[in-house]
N, CA and C atoms as an extended XYZ file, in Angstrom:
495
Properties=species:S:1:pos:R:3:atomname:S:1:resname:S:1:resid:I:1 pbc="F F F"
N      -108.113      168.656      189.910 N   UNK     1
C      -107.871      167.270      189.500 CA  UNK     1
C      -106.441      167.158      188.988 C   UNK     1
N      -105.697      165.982      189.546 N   UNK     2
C      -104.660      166.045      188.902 CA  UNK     2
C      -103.918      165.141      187.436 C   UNK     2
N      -103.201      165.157      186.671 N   UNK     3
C      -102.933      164.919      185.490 CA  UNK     3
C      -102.843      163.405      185.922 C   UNK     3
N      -102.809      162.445      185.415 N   UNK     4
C      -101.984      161.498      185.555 CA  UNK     4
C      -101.062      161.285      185.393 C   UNK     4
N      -100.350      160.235      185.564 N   UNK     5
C       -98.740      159.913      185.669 CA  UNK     5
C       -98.689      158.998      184.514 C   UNK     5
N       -97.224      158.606      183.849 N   UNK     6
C       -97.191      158.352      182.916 CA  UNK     6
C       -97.227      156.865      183.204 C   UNK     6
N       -97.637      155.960      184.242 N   UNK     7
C       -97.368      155.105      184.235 CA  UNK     7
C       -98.979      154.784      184.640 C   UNK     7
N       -99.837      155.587      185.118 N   UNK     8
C      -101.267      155.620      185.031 CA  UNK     8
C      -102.422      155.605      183.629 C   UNK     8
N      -101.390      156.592      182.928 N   UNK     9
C      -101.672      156.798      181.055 CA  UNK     9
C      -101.190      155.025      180.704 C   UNK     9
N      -100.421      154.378      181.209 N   UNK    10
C       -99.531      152.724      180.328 CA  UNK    10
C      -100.419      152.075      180.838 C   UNK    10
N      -100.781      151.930      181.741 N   UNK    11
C      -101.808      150.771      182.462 CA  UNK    11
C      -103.156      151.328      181.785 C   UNK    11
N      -103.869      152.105      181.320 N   UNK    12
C      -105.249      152.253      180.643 CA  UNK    12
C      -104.895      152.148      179.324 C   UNK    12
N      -103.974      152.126      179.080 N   UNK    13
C      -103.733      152.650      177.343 CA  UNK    13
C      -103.376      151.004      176.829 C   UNK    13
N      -102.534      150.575      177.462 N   UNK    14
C      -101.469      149.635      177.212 CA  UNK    14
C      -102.459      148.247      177.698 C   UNK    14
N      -103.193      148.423      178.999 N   UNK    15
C      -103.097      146.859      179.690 CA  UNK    15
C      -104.824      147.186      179.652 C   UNK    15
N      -105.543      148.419      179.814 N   UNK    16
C      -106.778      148.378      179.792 CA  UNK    16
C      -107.715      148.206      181.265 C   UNK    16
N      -105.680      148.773      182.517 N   UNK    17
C      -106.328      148.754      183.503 CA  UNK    17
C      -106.550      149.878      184.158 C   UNK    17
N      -107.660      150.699      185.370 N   UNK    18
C      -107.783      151.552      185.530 CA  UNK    18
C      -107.431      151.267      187.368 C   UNK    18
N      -107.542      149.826      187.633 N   UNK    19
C      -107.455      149.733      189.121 CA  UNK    19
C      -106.278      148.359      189.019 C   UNK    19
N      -105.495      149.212      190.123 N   UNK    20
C      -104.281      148.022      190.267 CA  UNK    20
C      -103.075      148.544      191.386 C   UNK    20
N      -102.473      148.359      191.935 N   UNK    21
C      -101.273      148.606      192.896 CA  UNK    21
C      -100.048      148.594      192.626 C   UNK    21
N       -99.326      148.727      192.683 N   UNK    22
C       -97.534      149.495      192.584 CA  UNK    22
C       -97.117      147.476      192.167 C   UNK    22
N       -97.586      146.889      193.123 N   UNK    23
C       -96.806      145.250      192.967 CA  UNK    23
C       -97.260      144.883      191.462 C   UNK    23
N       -98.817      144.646      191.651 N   UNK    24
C       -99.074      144.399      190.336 CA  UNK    24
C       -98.718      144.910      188.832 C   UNK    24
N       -98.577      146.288      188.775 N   UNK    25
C       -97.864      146.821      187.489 CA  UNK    25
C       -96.129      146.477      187.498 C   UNK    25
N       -95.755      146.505      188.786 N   UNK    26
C       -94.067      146.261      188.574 CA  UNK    26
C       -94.438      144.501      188.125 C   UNK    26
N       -94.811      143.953      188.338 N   UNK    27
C       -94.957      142.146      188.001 CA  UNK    27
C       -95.480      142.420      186.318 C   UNK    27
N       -96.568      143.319      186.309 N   UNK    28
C       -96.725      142.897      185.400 CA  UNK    28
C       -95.788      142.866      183.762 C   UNK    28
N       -94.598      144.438      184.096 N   UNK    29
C       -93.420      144.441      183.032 CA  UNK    29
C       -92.081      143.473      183.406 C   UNK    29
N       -92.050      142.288      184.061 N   UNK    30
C       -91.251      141.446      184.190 CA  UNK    30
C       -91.283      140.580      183.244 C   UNK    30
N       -90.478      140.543      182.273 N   UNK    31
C       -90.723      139.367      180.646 CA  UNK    31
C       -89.826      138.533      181.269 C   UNK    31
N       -89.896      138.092      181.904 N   UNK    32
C       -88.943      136.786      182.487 CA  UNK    32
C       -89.280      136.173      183.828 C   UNK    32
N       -88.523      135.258      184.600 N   UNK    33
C       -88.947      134.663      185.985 CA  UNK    33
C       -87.917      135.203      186.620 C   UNK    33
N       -87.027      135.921      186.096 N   UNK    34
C       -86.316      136.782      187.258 CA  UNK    34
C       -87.023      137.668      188.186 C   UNK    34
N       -88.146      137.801      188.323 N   UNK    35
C       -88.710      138.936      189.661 CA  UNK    35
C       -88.407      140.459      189.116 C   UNK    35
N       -87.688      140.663      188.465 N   UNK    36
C       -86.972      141.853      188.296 CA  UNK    36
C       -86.294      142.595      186.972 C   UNK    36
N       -86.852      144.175      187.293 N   UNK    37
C       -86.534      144.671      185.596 CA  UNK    37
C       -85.127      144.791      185.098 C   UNK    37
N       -84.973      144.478      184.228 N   UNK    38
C       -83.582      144.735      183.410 CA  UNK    38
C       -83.793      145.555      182.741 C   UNK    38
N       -82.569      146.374      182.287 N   UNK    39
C       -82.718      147.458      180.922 CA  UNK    39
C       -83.923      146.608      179.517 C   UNK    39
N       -84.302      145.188      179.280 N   UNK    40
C       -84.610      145.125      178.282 CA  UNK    40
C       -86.017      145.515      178.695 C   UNK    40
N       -86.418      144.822      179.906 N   UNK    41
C       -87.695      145.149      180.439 CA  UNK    41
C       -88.436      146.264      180.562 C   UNK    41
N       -87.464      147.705      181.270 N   UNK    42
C       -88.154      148.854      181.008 CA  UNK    42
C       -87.939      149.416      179.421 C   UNK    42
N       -87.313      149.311      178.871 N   UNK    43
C       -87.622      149.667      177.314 CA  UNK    43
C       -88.527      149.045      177.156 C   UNK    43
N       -89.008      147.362      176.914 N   UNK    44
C       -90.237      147.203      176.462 CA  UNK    44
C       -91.604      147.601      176.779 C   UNK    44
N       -91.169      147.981      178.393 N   UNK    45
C       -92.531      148.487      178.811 CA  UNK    45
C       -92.478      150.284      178.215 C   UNK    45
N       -91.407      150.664      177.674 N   UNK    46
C       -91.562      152.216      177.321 CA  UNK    46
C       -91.900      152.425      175.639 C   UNK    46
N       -91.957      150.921      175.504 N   UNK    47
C       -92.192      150.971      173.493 CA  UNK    47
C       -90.780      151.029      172.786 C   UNK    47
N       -89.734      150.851      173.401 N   UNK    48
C       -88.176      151.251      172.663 CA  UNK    48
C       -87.577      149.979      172.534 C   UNK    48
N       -87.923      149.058      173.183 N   UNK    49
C       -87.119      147.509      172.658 CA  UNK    49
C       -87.548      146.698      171.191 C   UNK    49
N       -86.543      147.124      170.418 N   UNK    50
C       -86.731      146.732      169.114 CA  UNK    50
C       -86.692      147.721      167.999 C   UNK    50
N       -87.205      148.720      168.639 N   UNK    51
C       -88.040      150.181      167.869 CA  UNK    51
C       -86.671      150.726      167.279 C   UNK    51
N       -86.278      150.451      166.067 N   UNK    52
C       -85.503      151.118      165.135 CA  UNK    52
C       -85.546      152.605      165.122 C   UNK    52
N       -86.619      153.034      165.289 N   UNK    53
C       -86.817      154.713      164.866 CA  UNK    53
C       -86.393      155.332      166.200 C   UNK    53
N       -85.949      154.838      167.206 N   UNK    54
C       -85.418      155.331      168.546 CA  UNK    54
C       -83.770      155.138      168.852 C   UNK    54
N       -82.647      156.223      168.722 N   UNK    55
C       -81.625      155.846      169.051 CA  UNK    55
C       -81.275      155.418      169.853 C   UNK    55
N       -79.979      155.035      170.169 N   UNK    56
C       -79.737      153.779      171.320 CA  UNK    56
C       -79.498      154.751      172.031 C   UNK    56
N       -79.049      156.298      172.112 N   UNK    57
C       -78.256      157.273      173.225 CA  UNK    57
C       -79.529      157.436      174.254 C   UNK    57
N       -80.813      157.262      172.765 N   UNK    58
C       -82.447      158.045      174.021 CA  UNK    58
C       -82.477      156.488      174.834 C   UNK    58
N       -82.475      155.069      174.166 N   UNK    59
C       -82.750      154.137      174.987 CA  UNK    59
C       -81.950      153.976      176.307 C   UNK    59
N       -80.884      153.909      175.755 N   UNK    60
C       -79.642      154.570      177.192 CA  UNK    60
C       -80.382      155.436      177.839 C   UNK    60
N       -80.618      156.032      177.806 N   UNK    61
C       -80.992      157.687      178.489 CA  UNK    61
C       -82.374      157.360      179.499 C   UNK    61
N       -83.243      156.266      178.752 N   UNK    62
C       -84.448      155.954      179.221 CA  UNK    62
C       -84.223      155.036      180.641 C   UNK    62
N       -83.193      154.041      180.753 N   UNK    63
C       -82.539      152.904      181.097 CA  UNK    63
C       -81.666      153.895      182.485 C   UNK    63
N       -81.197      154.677      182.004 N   UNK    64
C       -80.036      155.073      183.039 CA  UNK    64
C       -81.467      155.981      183.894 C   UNK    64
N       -81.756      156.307      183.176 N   UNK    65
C       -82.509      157.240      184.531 CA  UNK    65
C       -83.581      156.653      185.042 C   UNK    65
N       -83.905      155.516      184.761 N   UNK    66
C       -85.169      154.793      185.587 CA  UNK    66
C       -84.279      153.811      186.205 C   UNK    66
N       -82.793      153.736      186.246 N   UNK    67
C       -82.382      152.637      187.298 CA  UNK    67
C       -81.830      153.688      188.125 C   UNK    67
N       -81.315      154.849      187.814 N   UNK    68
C       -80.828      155.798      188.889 CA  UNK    68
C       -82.031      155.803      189.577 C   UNK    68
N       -83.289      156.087      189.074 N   UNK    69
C       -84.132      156.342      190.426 CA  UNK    69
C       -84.369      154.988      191.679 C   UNK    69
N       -84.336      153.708      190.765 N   UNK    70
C       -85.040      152.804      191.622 CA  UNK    70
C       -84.079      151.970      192.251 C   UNK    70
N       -82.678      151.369      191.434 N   UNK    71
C       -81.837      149.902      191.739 CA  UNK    71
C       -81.051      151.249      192.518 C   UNK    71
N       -81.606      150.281      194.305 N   UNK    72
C       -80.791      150.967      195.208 CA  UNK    72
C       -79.437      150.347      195.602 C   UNK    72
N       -79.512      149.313      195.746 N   UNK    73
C       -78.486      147.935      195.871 CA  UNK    73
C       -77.825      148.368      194.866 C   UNK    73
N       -77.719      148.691      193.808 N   UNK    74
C       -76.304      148.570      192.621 CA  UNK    74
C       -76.122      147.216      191.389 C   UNK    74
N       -77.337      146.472      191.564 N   UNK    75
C       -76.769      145.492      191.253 CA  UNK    75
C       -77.280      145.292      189.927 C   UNK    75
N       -77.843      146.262      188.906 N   UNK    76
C       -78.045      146.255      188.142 CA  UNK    76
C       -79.343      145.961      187.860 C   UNK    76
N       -80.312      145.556      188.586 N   UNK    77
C       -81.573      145.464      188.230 CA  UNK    77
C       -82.420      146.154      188.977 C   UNK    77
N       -83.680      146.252      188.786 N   UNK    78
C       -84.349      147.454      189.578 CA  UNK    78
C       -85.458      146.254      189.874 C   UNK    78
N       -85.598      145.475      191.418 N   UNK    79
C       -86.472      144.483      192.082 CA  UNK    79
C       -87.841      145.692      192.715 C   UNK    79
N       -88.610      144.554      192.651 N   UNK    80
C       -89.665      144.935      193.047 CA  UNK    80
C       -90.129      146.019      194.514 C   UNK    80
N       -89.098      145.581      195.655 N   UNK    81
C       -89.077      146.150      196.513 CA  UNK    81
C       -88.464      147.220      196.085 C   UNK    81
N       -87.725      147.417      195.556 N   UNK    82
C       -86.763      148.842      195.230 CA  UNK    82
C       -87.815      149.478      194.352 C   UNK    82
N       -88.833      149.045      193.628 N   UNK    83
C       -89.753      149.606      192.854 CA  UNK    83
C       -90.826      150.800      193.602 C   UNK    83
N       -91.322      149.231      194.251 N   UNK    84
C       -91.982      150.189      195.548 CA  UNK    84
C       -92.004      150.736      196.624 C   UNK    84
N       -90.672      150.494      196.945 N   UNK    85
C       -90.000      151.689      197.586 CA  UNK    85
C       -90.200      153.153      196.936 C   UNK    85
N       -89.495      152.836      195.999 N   UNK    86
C       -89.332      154.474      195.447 CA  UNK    86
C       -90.557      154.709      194.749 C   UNK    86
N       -91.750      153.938      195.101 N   UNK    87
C       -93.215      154.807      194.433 CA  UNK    87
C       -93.589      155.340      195.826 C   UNK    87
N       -93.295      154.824      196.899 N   UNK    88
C       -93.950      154.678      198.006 CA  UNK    88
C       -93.333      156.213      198.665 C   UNK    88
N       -92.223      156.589      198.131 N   UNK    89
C       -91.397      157.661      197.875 CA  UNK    89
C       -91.656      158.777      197.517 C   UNK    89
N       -92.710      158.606      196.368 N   UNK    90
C       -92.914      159.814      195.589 CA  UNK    90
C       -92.430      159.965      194.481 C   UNK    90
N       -91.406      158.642      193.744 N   UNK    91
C       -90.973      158.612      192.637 CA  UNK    91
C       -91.834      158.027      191.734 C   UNK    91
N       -91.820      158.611      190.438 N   UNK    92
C       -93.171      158.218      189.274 CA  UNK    92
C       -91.943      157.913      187.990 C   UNK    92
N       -92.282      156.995      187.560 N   UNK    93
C       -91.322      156.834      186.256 CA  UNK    93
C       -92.109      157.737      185.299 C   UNK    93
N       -90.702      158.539      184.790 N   UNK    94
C       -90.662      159.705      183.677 CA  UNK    94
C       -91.198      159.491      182.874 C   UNK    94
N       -92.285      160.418      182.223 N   UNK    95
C       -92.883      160.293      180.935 CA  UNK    95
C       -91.929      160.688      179.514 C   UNK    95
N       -90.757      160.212      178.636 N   UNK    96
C       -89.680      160.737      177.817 CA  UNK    96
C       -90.221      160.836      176.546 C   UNK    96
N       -91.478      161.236      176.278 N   UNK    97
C       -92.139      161.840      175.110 CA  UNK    97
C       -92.129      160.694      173.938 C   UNK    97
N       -92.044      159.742      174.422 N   UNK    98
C       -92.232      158.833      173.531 CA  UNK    98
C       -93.753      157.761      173.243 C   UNK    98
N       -94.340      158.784      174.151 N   UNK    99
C       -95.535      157.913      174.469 CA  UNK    99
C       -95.961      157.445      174.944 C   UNK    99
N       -97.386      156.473      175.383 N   UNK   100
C       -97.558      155.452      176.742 CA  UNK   100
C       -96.784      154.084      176.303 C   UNK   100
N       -95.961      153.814      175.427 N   UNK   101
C       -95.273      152.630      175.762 CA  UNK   101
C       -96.464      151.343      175.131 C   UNK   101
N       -95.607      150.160      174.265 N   UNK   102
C       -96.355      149.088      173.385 CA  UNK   102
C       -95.197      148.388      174.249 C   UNK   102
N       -96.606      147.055      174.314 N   UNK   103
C       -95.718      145.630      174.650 CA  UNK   103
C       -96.110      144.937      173.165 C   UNK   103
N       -96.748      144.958      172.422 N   UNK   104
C       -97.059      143.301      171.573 CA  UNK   104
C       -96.533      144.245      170.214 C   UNK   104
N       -96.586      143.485      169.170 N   UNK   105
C       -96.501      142.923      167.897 CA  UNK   105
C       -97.165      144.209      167.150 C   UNK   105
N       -96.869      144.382      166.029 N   UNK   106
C       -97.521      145.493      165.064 CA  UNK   106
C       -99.680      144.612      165.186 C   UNK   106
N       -99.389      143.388      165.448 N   UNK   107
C      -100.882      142.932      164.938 CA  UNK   107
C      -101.690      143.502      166.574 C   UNK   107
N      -100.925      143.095      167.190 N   UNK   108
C      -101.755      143.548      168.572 CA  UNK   108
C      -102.035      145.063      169.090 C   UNK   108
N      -100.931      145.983      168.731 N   UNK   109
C      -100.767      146.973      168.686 CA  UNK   109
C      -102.160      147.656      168.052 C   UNK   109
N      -102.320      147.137      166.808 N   UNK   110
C      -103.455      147.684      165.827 CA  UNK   110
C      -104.736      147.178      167.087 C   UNK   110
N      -104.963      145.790      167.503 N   UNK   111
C      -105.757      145.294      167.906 CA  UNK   111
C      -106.732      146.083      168.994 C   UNK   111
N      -105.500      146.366      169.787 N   UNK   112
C      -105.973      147.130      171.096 CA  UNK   112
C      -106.438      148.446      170.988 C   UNK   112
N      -105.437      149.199      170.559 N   UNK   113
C      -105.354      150.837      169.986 CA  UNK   113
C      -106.517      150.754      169.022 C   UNK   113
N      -106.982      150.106      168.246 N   UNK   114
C      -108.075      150.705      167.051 CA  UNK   114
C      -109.149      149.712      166.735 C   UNK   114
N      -108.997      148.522      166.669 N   UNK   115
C      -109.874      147.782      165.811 CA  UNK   115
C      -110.825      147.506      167.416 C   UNK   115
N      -110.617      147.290      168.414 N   UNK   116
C      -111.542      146.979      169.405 CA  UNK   116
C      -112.101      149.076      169.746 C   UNK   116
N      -111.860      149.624      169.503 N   UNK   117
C      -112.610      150.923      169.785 CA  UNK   117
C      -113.479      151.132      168.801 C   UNK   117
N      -113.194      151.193      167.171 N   UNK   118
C      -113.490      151.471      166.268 CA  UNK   118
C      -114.486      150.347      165.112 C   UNK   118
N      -114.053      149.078      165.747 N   UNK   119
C      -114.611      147.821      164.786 CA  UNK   119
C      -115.422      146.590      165.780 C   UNK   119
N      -115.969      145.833      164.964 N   UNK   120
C      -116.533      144.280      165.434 CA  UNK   120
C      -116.321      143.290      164.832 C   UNK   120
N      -116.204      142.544      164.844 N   UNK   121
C      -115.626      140.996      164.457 CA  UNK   121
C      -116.428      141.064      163.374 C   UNK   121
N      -117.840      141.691      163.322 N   UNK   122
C      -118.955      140.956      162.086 CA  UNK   122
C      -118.949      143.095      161.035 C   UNK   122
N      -117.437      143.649      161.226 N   UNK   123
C      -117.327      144.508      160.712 CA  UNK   123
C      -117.718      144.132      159.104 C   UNK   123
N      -118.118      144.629      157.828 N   UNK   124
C      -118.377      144.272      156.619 CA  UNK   124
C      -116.398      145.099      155.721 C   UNK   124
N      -116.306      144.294      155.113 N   UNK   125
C      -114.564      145.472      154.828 CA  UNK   125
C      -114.951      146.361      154.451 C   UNK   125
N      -115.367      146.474      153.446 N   UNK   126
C      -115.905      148.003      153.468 CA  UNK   126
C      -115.575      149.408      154.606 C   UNK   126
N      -116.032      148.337      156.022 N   UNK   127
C      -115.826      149.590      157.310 CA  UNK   127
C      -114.448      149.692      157.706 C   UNK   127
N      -113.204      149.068      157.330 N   UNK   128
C      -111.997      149.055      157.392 CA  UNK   128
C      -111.573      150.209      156.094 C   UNK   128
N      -111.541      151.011      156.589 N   UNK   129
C      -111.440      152.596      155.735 CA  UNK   129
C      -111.024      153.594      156.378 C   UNK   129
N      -110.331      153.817      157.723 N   UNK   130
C      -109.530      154.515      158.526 CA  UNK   130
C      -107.904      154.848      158.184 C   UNK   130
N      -107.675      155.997      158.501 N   UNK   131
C      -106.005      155.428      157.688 CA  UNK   131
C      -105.705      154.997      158.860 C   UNK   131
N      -106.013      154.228      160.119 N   UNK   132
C      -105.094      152.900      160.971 CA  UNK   132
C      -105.193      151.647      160.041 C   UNK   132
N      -106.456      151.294      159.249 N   UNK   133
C      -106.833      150.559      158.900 CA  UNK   133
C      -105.855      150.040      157.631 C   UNK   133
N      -105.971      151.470      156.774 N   UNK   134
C      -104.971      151.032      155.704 CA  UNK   134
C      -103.546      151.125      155.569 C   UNK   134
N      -102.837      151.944      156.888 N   UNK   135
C      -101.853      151.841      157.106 CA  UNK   135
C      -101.682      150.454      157.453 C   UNK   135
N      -102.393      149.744      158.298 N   UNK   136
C      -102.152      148.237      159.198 CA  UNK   136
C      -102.395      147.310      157.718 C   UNK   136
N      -103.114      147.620      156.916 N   UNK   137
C      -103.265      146.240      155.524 CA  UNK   137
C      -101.832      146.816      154.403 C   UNK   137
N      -101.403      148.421      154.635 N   UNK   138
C      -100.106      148.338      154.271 CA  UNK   138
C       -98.998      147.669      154.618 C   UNK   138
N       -98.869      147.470      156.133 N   UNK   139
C       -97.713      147.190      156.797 CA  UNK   139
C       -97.676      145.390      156.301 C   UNK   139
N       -99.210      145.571      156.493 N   UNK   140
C       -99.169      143.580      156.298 CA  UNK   140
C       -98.389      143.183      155.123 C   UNK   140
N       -99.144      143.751      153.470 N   UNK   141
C       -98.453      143.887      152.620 CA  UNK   141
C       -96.851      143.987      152.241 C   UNK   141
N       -96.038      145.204      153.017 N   UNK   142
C       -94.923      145.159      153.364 CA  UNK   142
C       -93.918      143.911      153.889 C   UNK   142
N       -94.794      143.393      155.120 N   UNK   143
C       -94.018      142.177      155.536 CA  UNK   143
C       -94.025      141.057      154.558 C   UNK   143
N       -94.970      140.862      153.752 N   UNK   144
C       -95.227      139.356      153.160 CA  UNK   144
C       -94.322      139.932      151.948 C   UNK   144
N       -93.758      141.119      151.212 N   UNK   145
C       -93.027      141.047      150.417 CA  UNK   145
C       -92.014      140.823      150.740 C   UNK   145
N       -91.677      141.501      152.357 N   UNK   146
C       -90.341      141.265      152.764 CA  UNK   146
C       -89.190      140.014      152.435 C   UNK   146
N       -90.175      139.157      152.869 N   UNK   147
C       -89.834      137.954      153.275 CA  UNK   147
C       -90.261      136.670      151.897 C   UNK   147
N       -90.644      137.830      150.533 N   UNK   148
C       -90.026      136.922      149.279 CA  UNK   148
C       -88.847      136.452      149.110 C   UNK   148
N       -88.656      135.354      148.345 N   UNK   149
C       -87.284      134.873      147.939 CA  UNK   149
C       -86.966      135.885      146.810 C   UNK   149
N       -85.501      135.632      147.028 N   UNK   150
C       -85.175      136.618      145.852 CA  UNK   150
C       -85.034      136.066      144.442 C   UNK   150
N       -85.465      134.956      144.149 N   UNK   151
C       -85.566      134.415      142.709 CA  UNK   151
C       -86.877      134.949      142.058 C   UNK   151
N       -87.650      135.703      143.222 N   UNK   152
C       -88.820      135.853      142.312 CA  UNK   152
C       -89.105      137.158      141.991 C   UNK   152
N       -87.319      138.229      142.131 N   UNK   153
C       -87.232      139.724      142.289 CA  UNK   153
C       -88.158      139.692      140.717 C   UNK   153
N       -87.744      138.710      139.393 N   UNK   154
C       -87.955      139.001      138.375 CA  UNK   154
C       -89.521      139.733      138.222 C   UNK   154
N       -90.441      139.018      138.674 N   UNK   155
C       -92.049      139.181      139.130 CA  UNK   155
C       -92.852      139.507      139.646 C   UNK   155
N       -91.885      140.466      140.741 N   UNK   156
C       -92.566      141.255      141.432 CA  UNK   156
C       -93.748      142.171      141.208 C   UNK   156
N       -93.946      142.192      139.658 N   UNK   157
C       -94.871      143.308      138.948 CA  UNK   157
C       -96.036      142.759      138.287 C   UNK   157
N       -95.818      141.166      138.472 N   UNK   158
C       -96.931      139.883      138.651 CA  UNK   158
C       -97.240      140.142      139.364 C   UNK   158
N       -98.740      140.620      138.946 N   UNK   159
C      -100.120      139.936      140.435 CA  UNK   159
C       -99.807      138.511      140.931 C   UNK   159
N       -99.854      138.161      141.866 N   UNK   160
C       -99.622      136.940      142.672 CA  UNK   160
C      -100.473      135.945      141.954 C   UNK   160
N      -101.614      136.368      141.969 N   UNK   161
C      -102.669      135.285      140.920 CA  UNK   161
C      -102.731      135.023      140.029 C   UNK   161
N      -101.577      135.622      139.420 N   UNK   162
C      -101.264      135.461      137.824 CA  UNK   162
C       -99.704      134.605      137.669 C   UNK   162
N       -99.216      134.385      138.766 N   UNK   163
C       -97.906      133.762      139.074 CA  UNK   163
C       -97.887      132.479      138.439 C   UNK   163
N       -96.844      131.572      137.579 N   UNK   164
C       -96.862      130.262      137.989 CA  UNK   164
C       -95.645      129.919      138.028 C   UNK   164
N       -94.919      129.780      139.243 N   UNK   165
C       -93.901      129.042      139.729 CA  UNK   165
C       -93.559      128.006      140.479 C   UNK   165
């Protein structure tokens, strides 16, 4: 039996698909109506667009070698035919140890990856006791302080329910 490909691991992991064709997965990482991937496109489909904890030399690195394989034309984007061409080829986009690759949001991320394997809508909190769980009600936490004003640095050590401003 053979391993899968890293772009076989993104489509079950990522989209939740197990059956699909070379057109349909290249359409489906197109974030635009251009037909066609740009450097922002395959980073997002590799989890690196945005992702602070990834230097720009590896995002470069990710970018240059998935257009060396596919944009035969030169013209800077890697089109669909040039896609499947070079699957049709024998070319598999590189797995660069970064993982199967996130398209959505820290909330969706949690959504897909854990709370639909692990939870149910009529979960009691109590069953939210995983560290995904309390890492994800950390992160929440995190953002909503983020994005305090800074007049209220004084109070930060106020419970919120004890606030009156």
């Amino acid at each position: 039996m053979s391993q899968a490909s890293w772009l076989e691991v993104h489509m079950d992991l990522e989209h939740q698909l197990t059956v699909y064709d070379t057109r349909s997965a290249f359409r489906l990482h197109v974030q635009d109506a251009s037909g066609r991937w740009s450097k922002a496109d395959v980073l997002t489909m590799y989890g690196l667009n945005g992702n602070e904890d990834v230097q720009e030399s590896d995002k470069d690195h990710v970018w240059d070698t998935v257009y060396q394989m596919y944009d035969t034309n030169g013209d800077g984007f890697i089109g669909e035919e040039e896609f499947v061409t070079g699957v049709d080829k024998g070319k598999e986009l590189p797995d660069f140890g970064f993982g199967q690759g996130h398209h959505g949001d820290m909330e969706h991320e949690y959504e897909i990856h854990h709370f639909r394997q692990f939870h149910s809508p009529d979960d009691p909190e109590e069953a939210f006791n995983h560290p995904e769980d309390i890492q994800h009600e950390k992160d929440h936490h995190e953002m909503f302080h983020k994005h305090e004003s800074p007049h209220l640095a004084p109070y930060k050590n106020i419970p919120p329910k004890f606030r009156h401003y």
